[in-house]
ZADO-1210 file (C-alpha; in nm, 4 decimals, padded with zeros to 6 digits):
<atoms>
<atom x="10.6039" y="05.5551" z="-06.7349" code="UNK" pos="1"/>
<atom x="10.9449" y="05.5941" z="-06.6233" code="UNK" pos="2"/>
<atom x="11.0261" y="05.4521" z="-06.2256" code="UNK" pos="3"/>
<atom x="11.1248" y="05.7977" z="-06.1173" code="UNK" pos="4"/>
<atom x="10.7999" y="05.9243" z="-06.2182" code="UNK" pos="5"/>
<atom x="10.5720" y="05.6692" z="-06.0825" code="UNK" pos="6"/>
<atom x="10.7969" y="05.7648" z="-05.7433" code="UNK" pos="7"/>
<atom x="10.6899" y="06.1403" z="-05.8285" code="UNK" pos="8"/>
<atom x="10.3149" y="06.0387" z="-05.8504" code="UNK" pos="9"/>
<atom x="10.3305" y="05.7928" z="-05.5423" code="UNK" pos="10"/>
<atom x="10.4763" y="06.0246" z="-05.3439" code="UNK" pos="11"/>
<atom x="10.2242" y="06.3485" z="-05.4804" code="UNK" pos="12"/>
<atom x="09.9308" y="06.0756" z="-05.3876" code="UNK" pos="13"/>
<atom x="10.0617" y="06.0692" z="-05.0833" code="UNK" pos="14"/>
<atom x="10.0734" y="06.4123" z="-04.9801" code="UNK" pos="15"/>
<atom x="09.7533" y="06.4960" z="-05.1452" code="UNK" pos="16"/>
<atom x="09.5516" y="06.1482" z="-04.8678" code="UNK" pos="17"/>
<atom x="09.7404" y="06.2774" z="-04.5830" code="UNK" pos="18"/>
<atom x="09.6510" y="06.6717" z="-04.6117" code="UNK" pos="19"/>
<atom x="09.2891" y="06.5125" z="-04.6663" code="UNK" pos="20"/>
<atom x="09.3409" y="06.3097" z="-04.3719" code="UNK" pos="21"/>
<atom x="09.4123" y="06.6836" z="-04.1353" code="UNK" pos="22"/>
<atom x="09.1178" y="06.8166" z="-04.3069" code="UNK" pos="23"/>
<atom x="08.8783" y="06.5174" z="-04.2340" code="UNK" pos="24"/>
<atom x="09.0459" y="06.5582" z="-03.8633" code="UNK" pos="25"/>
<atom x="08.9807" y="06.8977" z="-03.8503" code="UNK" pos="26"/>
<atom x="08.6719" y="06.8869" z="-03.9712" code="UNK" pos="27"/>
<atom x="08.5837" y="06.6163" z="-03.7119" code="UNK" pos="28"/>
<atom x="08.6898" y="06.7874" z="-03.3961" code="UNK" pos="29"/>
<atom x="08.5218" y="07.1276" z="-03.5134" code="UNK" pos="30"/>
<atom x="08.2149" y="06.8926" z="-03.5946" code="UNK" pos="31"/>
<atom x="08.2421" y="06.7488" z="-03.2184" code="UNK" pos="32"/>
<atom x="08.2711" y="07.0265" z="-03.0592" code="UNK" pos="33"/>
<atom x="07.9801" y="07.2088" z="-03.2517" code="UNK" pos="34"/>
<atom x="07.6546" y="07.3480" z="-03.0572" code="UNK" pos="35"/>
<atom x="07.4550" y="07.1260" z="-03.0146" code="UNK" pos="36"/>
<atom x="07.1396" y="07.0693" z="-02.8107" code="UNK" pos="37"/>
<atom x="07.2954" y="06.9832" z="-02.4420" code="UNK" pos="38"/>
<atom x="07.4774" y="07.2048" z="-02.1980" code="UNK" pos="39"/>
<atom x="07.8602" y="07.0905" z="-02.1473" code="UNK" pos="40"/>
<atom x="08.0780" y="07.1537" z="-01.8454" code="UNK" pos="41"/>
<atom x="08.4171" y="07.1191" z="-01.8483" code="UNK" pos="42"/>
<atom x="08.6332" y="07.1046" z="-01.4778" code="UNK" pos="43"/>
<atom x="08.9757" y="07.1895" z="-01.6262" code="UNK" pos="44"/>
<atom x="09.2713" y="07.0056" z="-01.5471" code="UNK" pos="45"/>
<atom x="09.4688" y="07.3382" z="-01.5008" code="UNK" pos="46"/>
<atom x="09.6564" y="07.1979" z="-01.1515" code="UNK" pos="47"/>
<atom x="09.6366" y="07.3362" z="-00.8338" code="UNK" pos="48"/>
<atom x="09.3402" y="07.6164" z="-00.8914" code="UNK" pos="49"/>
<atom x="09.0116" y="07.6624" z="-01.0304" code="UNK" pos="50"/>
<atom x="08.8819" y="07.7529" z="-01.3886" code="UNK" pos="51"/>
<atom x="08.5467" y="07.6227" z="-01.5402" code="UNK" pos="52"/>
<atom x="08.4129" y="07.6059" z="-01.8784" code="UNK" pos="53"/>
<atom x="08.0500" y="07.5844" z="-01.9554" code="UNK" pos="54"/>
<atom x="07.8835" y="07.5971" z="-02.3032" code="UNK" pos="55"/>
<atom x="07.4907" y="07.6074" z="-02.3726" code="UNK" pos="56"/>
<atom x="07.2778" y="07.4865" z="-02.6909" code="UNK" pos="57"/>
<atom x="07.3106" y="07.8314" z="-02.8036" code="UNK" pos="58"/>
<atom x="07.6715" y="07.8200" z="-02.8069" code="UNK" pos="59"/>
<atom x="07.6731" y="08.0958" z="-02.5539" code="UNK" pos="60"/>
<atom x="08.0263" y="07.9981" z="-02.3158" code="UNK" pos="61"/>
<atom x="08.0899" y="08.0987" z="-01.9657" code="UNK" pos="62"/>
<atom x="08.4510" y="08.0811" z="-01.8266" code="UNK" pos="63"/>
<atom x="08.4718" y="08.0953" z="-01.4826" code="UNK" pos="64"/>
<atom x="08.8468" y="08.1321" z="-01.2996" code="UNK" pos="65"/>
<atom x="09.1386" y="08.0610" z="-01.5120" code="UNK" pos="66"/>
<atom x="09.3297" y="07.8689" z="-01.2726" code="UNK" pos="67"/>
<atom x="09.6908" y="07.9609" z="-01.1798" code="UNK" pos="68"/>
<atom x="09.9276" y="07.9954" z="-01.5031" code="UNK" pos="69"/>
<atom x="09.8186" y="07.9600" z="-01.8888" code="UNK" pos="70"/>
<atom x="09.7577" y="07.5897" z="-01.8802" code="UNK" pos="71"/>
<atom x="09.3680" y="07.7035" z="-01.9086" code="UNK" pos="72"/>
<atom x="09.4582" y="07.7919" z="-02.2718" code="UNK" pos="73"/>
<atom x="09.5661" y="07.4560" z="-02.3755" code="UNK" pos="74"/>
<atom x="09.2438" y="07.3309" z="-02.1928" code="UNK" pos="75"/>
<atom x="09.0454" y="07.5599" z="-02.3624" code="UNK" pos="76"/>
<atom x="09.1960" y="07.4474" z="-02.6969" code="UNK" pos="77"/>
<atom x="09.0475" y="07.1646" z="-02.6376" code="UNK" pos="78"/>
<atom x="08.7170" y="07.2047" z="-02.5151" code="UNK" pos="79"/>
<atom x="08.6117" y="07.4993" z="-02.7459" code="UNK" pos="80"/>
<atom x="08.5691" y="07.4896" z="-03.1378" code="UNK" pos="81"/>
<atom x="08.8798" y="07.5559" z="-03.2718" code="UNK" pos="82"/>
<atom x="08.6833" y="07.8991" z="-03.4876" code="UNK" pos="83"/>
<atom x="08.5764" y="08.0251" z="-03.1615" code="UNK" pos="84"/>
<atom x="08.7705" y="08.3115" z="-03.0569" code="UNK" pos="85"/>
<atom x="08.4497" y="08.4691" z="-02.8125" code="UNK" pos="86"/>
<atom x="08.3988" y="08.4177" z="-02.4662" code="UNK" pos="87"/>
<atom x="08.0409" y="08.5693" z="-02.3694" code="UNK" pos="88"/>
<atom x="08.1041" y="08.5669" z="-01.9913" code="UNK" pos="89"/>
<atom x="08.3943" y="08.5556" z="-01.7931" code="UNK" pos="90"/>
<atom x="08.3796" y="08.5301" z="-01.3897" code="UNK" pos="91"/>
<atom x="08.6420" y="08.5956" z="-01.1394" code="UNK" pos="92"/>
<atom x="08.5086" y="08.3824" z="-00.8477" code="UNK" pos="93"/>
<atom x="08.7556" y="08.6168" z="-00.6219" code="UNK" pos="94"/>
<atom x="09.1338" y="08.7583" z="-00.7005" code="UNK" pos="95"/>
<atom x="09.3792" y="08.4736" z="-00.5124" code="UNK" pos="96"/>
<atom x="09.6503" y="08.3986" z="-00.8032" code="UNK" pos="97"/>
<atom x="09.5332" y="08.0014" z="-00.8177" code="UNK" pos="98"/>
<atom x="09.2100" y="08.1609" z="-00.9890" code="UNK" pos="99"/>
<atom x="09.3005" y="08.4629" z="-01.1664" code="UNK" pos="100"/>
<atom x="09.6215" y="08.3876" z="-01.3220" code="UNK" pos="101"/>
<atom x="09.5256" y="08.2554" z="-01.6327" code="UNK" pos="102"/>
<atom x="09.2763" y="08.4783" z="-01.6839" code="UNK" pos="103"/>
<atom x="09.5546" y="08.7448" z="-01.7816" code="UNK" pos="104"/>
<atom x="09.6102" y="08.5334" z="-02.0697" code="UNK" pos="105"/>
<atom x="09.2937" y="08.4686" z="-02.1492" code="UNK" pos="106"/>
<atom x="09.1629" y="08.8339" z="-02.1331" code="UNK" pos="107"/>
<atom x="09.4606" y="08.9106" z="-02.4460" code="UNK" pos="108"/>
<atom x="09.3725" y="08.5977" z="-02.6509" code="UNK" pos="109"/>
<atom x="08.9914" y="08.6380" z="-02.6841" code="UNK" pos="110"/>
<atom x="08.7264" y="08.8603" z="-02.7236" code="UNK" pos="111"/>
<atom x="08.5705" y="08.8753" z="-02.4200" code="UNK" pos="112"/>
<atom x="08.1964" y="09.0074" z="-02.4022" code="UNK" pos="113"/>
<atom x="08.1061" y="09.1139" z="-02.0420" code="UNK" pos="114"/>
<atom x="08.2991" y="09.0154" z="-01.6977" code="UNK" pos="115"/>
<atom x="08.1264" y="08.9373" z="-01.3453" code="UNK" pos="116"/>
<atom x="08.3609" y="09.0025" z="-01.0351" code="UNK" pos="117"/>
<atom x="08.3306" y="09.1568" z="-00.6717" code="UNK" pos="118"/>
<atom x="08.4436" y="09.4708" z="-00.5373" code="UNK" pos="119"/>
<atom x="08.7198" y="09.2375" z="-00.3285" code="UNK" pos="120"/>
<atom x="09.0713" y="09.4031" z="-00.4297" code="UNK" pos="121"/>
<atom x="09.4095" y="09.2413" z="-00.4244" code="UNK" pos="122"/>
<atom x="09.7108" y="09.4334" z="-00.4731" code="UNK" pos="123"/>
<atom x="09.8639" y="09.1532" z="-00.6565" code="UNK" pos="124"/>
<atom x="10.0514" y="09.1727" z="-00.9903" code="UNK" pos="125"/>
<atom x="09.7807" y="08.9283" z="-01.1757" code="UNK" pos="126"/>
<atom x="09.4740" y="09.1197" z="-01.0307" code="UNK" pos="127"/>
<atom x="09.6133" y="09.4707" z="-01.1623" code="UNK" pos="128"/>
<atom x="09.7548" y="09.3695" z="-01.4904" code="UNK" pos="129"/>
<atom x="09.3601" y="09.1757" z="-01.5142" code="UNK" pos="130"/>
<atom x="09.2445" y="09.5206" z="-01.4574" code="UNK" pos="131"/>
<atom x="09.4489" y="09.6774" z="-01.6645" code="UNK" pos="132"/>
<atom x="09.3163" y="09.4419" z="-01.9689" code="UNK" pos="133"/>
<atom x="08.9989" y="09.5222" z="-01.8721" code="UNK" pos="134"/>
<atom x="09.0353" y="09.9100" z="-01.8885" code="UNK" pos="135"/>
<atom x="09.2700" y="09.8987" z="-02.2279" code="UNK" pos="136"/>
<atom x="08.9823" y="09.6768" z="-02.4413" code="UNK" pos="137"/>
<atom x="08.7104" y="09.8455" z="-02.2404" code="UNK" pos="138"/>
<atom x="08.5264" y="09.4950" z="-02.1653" code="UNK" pos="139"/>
<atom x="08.1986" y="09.5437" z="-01.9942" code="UNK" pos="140"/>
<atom x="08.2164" y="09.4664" z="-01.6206" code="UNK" pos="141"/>
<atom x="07.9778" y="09.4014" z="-01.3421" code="UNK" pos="142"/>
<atom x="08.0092" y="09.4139" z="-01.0338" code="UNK" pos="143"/>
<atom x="07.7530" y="09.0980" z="-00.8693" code="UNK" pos="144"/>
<atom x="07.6244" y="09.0220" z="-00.5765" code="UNK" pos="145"/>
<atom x="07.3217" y="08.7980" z="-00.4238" code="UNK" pos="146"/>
<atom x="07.0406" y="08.7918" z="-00.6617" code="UNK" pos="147"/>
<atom x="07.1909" y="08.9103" z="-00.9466" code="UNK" pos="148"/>
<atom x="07.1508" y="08.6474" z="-01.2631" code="UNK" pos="149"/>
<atom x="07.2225" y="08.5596" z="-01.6321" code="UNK" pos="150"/>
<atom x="06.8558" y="08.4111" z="-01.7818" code="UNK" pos="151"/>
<atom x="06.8938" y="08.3087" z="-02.0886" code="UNK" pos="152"/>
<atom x="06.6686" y="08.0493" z="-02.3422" code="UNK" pos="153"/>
<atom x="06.7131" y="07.7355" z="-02.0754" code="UNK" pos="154"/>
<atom x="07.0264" y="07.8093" z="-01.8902" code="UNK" pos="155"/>
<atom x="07.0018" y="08.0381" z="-01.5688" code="UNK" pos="156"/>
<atom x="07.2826" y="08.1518" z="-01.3508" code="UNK" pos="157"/>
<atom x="07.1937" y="08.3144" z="-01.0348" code="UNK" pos="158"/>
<atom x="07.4888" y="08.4336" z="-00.7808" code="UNK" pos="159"/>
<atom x="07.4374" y="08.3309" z="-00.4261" code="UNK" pos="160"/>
<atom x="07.7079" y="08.4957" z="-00.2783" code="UNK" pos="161"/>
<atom x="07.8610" y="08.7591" z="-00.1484" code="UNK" pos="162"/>
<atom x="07.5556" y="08.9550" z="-00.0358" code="UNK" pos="163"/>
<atom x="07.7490" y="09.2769" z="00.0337" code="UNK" pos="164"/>
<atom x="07.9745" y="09.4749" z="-00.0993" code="UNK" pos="165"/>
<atom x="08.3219" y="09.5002" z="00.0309" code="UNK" pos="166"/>
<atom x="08.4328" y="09.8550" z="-00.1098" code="UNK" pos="167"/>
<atom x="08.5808" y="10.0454" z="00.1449" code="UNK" pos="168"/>
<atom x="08.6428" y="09.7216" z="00.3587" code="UNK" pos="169"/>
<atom x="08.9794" y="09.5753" z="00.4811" code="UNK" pos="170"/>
<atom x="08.8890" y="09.1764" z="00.3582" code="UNK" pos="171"/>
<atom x="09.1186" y="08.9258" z="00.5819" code="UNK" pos="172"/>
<atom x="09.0470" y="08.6409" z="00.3514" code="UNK" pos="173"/>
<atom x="08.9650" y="08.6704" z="00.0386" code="UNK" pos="174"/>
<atom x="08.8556" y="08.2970" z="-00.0112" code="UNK" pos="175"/>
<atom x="08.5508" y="08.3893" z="00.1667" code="UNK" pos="176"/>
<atom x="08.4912" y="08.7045" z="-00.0723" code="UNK" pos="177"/>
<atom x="08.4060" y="08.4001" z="-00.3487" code="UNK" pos="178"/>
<atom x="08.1494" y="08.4420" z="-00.5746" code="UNK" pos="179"/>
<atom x="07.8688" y="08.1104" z="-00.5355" code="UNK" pos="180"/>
<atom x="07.6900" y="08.0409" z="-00.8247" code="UNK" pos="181"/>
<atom x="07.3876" y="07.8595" z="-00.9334" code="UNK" pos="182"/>
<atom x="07.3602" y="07.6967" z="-01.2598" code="UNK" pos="183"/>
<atom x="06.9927" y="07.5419" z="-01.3702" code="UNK" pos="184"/>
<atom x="06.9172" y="07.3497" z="-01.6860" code="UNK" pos="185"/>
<atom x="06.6014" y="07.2280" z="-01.6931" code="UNK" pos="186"/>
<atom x="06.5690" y="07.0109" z="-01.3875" code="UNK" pos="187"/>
<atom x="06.9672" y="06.9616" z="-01.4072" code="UNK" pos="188"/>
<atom x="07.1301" y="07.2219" z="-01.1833" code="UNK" pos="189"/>
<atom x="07.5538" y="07.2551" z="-01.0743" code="UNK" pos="190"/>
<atom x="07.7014" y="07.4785" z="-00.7948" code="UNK" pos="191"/>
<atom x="07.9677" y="07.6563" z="-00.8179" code="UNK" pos="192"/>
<atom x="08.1245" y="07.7966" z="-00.4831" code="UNK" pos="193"/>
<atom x="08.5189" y="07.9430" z="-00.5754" code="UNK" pos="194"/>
<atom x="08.7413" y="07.8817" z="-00.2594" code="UNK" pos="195"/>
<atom x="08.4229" y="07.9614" z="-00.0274" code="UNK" pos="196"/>
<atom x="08.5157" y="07.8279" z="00.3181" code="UNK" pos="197"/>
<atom x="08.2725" y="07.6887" z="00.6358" code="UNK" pos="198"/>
<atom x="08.1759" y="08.0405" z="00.7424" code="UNK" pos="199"/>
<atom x="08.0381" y="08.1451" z="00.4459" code="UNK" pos="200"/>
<atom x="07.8563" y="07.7929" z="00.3803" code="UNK" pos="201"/>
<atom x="07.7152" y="07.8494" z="00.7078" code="UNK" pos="202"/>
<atom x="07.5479" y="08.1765" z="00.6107" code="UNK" pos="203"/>
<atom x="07.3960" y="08.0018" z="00.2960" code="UNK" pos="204"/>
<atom x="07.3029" y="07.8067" z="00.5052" code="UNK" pos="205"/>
<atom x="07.0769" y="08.0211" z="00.7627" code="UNK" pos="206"/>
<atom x="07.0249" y="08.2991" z="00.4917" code="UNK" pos="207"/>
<atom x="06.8990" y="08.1513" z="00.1899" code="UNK" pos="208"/>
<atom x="06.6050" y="07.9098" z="00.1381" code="UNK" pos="209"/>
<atom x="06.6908" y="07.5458" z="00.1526" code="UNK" pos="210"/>
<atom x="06.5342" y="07.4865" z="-00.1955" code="UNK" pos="211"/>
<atom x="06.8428" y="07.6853" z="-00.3816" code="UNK" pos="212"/>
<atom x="07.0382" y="07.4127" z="-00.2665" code="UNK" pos="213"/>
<atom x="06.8459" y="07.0763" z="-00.2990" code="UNK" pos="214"/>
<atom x="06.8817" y="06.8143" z="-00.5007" code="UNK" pos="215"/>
<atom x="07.1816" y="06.9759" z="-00.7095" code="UNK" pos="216"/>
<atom x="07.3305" y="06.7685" z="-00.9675" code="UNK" pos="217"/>
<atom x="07.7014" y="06.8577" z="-00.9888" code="UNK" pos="218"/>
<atom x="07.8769" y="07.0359" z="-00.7093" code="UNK" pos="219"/>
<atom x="08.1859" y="07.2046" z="-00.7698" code="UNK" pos="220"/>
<atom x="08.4110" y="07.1400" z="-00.3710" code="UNK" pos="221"/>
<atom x="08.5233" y="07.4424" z="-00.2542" code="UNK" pos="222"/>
<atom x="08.8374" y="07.5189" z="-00.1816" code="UNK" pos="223"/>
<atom x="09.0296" y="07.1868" z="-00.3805" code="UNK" pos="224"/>
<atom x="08.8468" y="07.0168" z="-00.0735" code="UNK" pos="225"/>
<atom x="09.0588" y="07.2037" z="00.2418" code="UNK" pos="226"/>
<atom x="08.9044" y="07.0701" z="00.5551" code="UNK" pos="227"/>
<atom x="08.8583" y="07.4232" z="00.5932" code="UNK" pos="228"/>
<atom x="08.4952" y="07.4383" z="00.3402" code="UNK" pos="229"/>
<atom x="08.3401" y="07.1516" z="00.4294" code="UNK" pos="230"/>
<atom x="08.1029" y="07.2554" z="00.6868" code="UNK" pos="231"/>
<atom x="07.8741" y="06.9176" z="00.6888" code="UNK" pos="232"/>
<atom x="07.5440" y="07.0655" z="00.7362" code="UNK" pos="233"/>
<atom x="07.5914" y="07.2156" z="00.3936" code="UNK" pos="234"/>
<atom x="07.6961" y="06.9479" z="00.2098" code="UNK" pos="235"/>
<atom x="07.4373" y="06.7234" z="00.3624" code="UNK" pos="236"/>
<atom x="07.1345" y="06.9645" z="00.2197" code="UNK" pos="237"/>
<atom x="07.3129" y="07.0201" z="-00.1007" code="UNK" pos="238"/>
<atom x="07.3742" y="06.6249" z="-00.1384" code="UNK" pos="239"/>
<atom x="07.4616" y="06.6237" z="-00.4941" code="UNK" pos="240"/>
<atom x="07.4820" y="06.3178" z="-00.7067" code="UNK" pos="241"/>
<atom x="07.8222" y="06.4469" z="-00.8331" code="UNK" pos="242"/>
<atom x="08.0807" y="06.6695" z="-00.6603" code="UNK" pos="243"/>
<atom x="08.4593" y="06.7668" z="-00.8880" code="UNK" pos="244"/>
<atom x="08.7548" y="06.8505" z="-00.7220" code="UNK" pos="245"/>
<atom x="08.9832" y="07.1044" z="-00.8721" code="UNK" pos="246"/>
<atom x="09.3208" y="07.0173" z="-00.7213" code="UNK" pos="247"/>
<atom x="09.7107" y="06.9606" z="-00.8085" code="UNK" pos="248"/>
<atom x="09.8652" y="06.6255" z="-00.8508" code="UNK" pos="249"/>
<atom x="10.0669" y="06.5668" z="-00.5021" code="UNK" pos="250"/>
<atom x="10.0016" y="06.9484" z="-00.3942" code="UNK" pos="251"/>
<atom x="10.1844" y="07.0937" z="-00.0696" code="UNK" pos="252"/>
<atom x="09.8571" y="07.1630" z="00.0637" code="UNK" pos="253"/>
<atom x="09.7171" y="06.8598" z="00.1058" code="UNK" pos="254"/>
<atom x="09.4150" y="06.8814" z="-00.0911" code="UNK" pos="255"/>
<atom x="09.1494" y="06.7115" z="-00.0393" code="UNK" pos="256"/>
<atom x="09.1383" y="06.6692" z="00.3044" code="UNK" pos="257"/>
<atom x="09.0551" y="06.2706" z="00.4098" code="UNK" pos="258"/>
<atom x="08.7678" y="06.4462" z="00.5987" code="UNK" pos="259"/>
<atom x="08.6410" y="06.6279" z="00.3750" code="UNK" pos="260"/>
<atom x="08.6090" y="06.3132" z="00.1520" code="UNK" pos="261"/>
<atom x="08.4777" y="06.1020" z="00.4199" code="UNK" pos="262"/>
<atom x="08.1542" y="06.3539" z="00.4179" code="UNK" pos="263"/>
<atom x="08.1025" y="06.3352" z="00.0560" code="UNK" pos="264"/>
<atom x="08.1568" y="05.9687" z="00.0800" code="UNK" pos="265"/>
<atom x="07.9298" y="05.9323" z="00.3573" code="UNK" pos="266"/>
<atom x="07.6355" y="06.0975" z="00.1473" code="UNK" pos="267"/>
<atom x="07.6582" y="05.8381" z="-00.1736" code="UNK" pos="268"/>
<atom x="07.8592" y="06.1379" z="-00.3299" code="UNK" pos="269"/>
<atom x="08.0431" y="05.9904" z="-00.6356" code="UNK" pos="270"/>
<atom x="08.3883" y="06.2226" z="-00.6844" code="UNK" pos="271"/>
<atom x="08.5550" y="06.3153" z="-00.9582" code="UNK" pos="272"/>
<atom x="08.9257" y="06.4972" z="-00.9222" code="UNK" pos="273"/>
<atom x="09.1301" y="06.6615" z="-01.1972" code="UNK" pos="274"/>
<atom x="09.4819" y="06.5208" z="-01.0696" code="UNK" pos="275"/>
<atom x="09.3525" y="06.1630" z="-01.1041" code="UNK" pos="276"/>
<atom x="09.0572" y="06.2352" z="-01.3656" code="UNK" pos="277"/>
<atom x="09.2094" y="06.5336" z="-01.5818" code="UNK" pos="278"/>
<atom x="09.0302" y="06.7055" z="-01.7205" code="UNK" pos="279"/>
<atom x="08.6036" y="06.6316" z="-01.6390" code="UNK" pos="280"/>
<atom x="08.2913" y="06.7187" z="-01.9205" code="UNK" pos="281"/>
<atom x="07.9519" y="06.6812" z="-01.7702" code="UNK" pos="282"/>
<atom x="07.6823" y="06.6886" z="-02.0921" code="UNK" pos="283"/>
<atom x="07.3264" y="06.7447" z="-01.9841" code="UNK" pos="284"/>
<atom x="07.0087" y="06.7427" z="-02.2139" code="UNK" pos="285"/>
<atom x="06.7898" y="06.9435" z="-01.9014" code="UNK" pos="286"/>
<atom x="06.6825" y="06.6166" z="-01.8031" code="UNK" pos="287"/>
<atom x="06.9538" y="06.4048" z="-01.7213" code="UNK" pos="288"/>
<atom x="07.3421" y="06.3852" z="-01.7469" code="UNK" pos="289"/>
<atom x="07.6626" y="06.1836" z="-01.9061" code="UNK" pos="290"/>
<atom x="08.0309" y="06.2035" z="-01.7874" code="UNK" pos="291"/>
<atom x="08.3296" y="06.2187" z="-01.9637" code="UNK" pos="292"/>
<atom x="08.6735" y="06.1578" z="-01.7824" code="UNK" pos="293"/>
<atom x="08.9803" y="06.2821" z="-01.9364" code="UNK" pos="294"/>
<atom x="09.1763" y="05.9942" z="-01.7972" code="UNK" pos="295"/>
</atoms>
């Protein structure tokens, strides 16, 4: 066999291990990423704003907020298999740009099954181009308050909050327009409360029985932890083991607040935050949970 054909074979073997190698890699991360028996959470890392990703055994996904440009679709890339083009439920905690942005995006890439939002308007660009998505693909849309919920084999989402509706109303601040969810799994249970501020804690608070909010698990800070939305009776009953901040790296804001970490610190609260962590999984089998830092 002649040099320059050995060269032609070496070279062919080559190619032939490495496109293997992308397969076996594909294969791999599609193989990771599978359903399996746990419920995953994913805190994006999408920078200053909120977006959440949550996945069941069934391989039913929730997306709530897309955060405040298209980062969420890189972070989505990651967290969902690579296949899965569906998104069974997306929420829009309330219509402030940090949380609704990447939605826009989101709303043209995938097929989007049903959408959960409040009567809350904004006259913003983002909010009435969402709309607009939503009217052109004619995605099916509810409008939620307190008490209504998503009950499916072992998940259960229950809304908390607002308890009224605000059509026809002139809303000052739309922060406290958030919707507050519930999230059970077994005995494993996460809160998530949008940009909520102190008032609206405080009405949890007096209007809704303690046990919604004991012994939570995971505990999504309102507001990227503004000293604003950290009323301290509330955290104190909701105590959770873990709380997640969604904030930008050196943000003008702020965020968190010292304060506001001094309460969760106070509690035993151990803190997780996407501009130090990146991007946070929490895995749960119903019983008990695992954490995975990006960083």
């Amino acid at each position: 066999m002649s040099r320059e054909n050995s060269k032609k074979i070496s070279n062919f073997t080559k190619f032939v291990l490495g496109a293997l190698l992308i397969v076996a890699i594909s294969v791999w991360a599609a193989v990771a990423k599978a359903p399996d028996k746990n419920l995953h959470i994913y805190f994006l890392n999408v920078g200053q704003g909120d977006s959440e990703y949550v996945r069941d055994s069934s391989n039913f996904d929730i997306l709530i907020d897309g955060g405040p440009d298209n980062s969420v679709l890189a972070e989505l890339g990651d967290a969902m298999p690579f296949y899965d083009k569906k998104i069974d439920l997306v929420i829009l905690t309330h219509p402030h740009a940090d949380h609704i942005s990447g939605l826009v995006e989101v709303l043209n890439r995938y097929e989007v099954g049903e959408i959960w939002l409040t009567d809350a308007v904004s006259t913003s660009g983002e909010y009435l181009e969402f709309l607009k998505i939503i009217q052109n693909k004619n995605i099916k849309t509810k409008l939620v308050r307190t008490g209504d919920k998503l009950e499916l084999d072992k998940l259960k989402l229950q809304v908390l909050w607002p308890e009224d509706s605000y059509q026809n109303e002139k809303v000052d601040n739309l922060n406290n327009t958030s919707i507050v969810l519930k999230l059970t799994y077994g005995d494993f249970s996460a809160l998530f409360t949008g940009d909520a501020e102190e008032s609206v804690q405080q009405q949890l608070v007096n209007n809704l029985a303690i046990q919604q909010f004991n012994n939570v698990t995971i505990f999504k800070v309102p507001h990227h932890g503004s000293s604003n939305a950290a009323y301290e009776p509330f955290i104190k009953i909701v105590s959770p083991k873990l709380a997640i901040i969604e904030v930008g790296e050196n943000n003008k804001f702020g965020h968190p607040a010292a304060s506001t970490l001094k309460k969760y610190e106070t509690i035993g609260t151990k803190i997780y935050r996407t501009d130090r962590d990146g991007r946070v999984e929490i895995i749960s089998d119903g019983k008990t949970y695992w954490t995975r830092a990006e960083k």
